[in-house]
Phi, psi and omega in degrees: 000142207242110178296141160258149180265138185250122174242132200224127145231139193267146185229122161275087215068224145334294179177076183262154186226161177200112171247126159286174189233145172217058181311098195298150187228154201242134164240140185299190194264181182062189192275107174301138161299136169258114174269096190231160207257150176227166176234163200272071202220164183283002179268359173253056188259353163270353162273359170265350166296308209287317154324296195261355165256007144112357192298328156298295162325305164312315209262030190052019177225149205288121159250144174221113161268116185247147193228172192213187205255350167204169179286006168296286187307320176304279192286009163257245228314347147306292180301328187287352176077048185237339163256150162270354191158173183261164177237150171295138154123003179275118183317110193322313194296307180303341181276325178288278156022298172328300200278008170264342169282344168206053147016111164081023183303303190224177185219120188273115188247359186208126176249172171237047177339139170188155176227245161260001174269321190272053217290152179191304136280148169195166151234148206225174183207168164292157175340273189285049150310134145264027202247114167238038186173147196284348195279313194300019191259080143257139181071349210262113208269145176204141165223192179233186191263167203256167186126144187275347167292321185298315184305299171328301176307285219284335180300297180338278160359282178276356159257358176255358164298335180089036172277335215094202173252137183211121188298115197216126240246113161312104174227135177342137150341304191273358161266006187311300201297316182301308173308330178265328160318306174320308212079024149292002179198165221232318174193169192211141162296118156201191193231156202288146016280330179347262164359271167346289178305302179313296193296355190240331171281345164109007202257331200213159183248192153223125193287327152203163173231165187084009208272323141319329202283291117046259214258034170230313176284319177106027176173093156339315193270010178312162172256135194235114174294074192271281160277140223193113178271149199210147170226123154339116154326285178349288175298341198258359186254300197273328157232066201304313187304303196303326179303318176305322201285335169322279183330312187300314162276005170265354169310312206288349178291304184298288187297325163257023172279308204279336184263304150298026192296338166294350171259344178275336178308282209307011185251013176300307235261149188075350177251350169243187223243352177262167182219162203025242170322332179318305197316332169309341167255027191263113163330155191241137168262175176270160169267142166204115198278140202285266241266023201250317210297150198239163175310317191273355155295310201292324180269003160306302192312291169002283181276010173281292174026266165288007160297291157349289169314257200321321194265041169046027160298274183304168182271322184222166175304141175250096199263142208278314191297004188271353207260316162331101179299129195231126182274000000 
């Protein structure tokens, strides 16, 4: 049997290419393993509560949590049919990218909005930086988290801060805090805990936090759909019941990050980079569940979007509500 391959390119800037590969798979019969790709950041903590605190297991359905080194790597393993879906905190932008590579791919059922209240994104410098603001990252080596949503955010982000245009270097989530201790980069786009560990080891500040809501939406308390958890049409088709009954405990994931979040903070750890006691300062992002959503969430959701668009990531307009899980 001969798989067809699906191919997307992404224009980055100049000029970057990625080709997915999307090999039809035959799925066994029966109540299916739910397979989700996670990226390691604090915004995917309620599906890692819900894990470990057994809220899959209670509803009966079987998870395998898999994890990758970028929200890239999460949605080429969606398209190979190696994943079934995403966990929060997977970049919103790799997903629409999924669905222009495969029209109808996935259904986003949970976001994780944040802002300067809702902490998730920053730019951190070293402790003793003298850079007091994102506009001093001008001339500056700075870098980010990998993936083309980070680039983009982050390139915008410092010319419309008044940094300028600035070359800006992709490195792993978890070499962010060493890398500015070393003095190989000057300032860095990332994302929590990244912040946390540096200001509680003592190496790093953070220079804002919120900084899409700022400078891509235009209003620090915007809610910016930054991450986004998803199940596969395929799956949500083929296992309709086991996908509700997912969502459902992974709600009880949500809801006790919003209501408890001090018993959900200790499950950060083995799934993010921070550990034990720490885990107790890591900002909490907010949640929003597809049947919370309100119009002025969705164009918000829109207009990150349409960042995309304009800066020739997608290939075509992504219109959010098509993407948006709907009973």
């Amino acid at each position: 049997m001969t798989h067809p391959t699906r191919r997307l390119v992404l224009k980055a800037g100049a000029a970057a290419m990625a080709t997915l590969a999307a090999p039809a798979i035959v799925r066994a019969q029966g109540t299916p393993k739910v397979r989700i790709g996670y990226w390691p950041v604090a915004s995917g903590l309620p599906f890692f509560a819900a894990v470990e605190k057994g809220y899959f297991k209670d509803a009966g359905v079987t998870v395998e949590p898999i994890k990758f080194a970028s929200p890239q790597q999460v949605i080429e393993a969606i398209l190979a049919g190696r994943c079934d879906g995403s966990a929060n905190g997977t970049a919103s932008a790799a997903l629409a990218i999924g669905d222009i590579a495969q029209p109808g791919l996935l259904k986003i059922f949970c976001t994780n909005p944040t802002n300067a209240k809702f902490v998730l994104d920053e730019f951190i410098v070293a402790k003793d930086s003298p850079i007091k603001s994102v506009a001093e990252l001008k001339g500056k080596r700075v870098a980010c988290g990998p993936g083309v949503q980070n680039v983009v955010l982050a390139k915008t982000m410092l010319e419309r801060a008044g940094a300028g245009k600035i070359s800006v270097t992709e490195l792993p989530i978890g070499q962010h805090v060493a890398a500015l201790a070393a003095g190989q980069i000057d300032g860095v786009y990332s994302l929590e805990p990244t912040g946390t560990i540096g200001r509680l080891n003592g190496t790093t500040r953070t220079l804002e936090a919120g900084v899409v809501a700022r400078y891509i939406l235009g209003d620090a308390m915007a809610p910016w759909h930054g991450g986004s958890a998803s199940l596969t049409t395929e799956f949500l088709a083929k296992h309709k019941d086991v996908a509700k009954t997912y969502m459902t405990a992974y709600k009880r994931g949500v809801d006790l990050v919003r209501q408890n979040p001090n018993d959900a903070r200790p499950h950060l750890k083995g799934y993010t980079a921070i550990e034990g006691q720490l885990t107790a300062e890591v900002p909490m992002s907010n949640y929003l569940f597809f049947d919370e959503f309100k119009p002025a969430d969705a164009a918000y959701f829109q207009k990150f979007y349409d960042l995309f668009t304009e800066k020739g990531i997608f290939s075509r307009k992504v219109d959010v509500n098509t993407l948006l899980y709907k009973v």
